[in-house]
C-alpha positions in Angstrom: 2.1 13.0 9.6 0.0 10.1 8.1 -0.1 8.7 4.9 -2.2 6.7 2.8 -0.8 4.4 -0.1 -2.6 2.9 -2.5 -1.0 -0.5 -4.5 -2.1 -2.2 -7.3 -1.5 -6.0 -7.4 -2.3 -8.7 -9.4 -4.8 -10.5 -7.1 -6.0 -10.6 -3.4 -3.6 -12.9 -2.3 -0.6 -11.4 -3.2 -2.2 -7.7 -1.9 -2.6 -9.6 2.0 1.1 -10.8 1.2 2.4 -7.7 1.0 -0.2 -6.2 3.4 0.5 -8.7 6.2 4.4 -8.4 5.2 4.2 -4.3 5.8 2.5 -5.2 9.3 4.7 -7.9 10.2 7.7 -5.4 9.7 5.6 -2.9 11.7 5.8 -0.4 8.9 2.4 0.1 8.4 -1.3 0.2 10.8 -3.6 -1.1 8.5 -4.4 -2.2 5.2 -7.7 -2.3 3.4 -8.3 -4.4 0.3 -10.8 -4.5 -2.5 -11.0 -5.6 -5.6 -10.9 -3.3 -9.1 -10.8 -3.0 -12.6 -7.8 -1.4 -14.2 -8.0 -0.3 -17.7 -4.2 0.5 -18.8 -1.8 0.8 -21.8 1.4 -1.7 -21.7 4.2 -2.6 -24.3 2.1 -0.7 -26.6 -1.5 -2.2 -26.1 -4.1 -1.6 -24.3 -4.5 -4.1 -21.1 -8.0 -4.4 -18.9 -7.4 -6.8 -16.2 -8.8 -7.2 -12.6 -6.5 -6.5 -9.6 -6.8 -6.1 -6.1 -5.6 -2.9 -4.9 -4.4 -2.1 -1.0 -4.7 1.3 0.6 -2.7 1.6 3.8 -2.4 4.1 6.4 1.3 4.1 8.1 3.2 6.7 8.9 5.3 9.3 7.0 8.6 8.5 8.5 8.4 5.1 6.8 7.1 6.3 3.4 11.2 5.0 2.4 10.9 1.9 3.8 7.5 0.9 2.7 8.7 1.5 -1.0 11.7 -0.4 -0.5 10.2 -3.2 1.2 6.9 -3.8 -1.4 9.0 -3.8 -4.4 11.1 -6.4 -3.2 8.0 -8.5 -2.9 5.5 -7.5 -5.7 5.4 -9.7 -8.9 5.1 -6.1 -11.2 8.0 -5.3 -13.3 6.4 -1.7 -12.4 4.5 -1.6 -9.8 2.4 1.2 -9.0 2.5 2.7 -5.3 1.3 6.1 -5.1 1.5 8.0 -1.6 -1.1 10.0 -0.2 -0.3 13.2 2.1 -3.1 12.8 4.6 -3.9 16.8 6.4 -5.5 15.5 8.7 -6.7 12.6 10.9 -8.7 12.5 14.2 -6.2 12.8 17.2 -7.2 8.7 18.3 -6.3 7.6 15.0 -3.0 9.4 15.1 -2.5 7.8 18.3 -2.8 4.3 17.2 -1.2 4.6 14.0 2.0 5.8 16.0 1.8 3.0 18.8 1.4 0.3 16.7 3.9 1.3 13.9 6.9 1.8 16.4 9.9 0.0 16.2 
């Protein structure tokens, strides 16, 4: 089963950080990164900043670790990672998601 997580992060470099950190750990296949505008309410106010978020495809087995791993490393006091039940991904895909995430 394949997931896709999306994380918000306070700017591109510290979204490849953690990207290339997931990688590195071979948690994750891929990342993709662009850049957004989050409109949000914090401590009370209402906050507009631009971000960088990061969705990644890995898969589920390491939905635990993943967590663990990119709150150890992201500057938010509360970070937002939100994970994605994927139904259903072409059988080559699947493939190379599992050969390249094994440890």
């Amino acid at each position: 089963m394949i997931l896709d997580i999306y994380v918000t992060c306070k700017n591109a470099k510290e979204a490849e950080k953690i990207a290339t950190h997931l990688l590195k750990k071979r948690l994750i296949a891929c990342a993709n990164m662009f850049p957004v505008k989050s409109l949000y309410r914090w401590k009370g106010k209402l906050a507009r900043e631009t971000e960088t978020a990061v969705l990644i495809k890995a898969p589920k087995k390491n939905l635990n670790s993943i967590e663990r791993e990119i709150k150890k490393i992201h500057s938010y006091t509360v970070p937002c990672i939100s994970f994605i039940q994927i139904h259903r991904v072409n059988k080559e895909c699947q493939q190379w998601i599992d050969e390249v995430t094994q440890r």
